[in-house]
N, C-alpha and C positions, 0 to 999 in steps of 0.2 A: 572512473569512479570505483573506488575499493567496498567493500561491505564495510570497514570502518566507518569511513564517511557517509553509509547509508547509516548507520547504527544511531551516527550524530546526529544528522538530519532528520530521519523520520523515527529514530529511535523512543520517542515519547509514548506516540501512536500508532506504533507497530512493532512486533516481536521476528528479526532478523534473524533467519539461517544461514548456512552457508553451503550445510550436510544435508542430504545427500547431491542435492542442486542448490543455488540460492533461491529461497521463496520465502517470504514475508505474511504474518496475520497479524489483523485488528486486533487490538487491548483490549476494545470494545463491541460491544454488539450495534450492529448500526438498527436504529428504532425503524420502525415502519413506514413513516412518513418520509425519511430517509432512501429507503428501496422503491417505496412505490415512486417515487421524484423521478429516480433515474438506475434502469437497471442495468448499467455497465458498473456500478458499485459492487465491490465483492470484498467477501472478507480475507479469500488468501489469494496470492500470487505466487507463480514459478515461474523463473526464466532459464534463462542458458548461461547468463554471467552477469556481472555486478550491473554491469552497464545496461541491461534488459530490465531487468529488476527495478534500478532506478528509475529509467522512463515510465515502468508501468508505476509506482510508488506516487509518481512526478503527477499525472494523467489522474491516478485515486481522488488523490489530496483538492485537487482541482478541482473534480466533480464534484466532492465532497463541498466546497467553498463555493461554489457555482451554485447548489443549490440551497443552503444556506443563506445566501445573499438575495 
């Protein structure tokens, strides 16, 4: 996976880097009810390369919907 194709993907609801590693933050502030649900929710990620980056992206968005639901 390239950072392009993370940009398409999660680029709505999160702002992609590439410099000085790839790592990614929330547009948004996640509300309270939000955090207290589940605290593997974070608002930035770093990884080692695209493909790190996207599983952790992958994993976010997940919990994010998990608990919403």
């Amino acid at each position: 996976m390239t950072l392009t194709d993370l940009v398409e993907r999660y680029g709505s609801d999160w702002v992609i880097r590439d410099v000085p590693s790839p790592s990614a933050t929330r547009k948004r502030q996640l509300d309270d009810s939000e955090r207290k649900a589940c605290r593997d929710l974070t608002m930035n990620l770093w990884a080692a390369d695209a493909d790190d980056l996207g599983e952790q992206l992958a994993e976010q968005e997940w919990l994010l919907e998990t608990i919403r639901t």
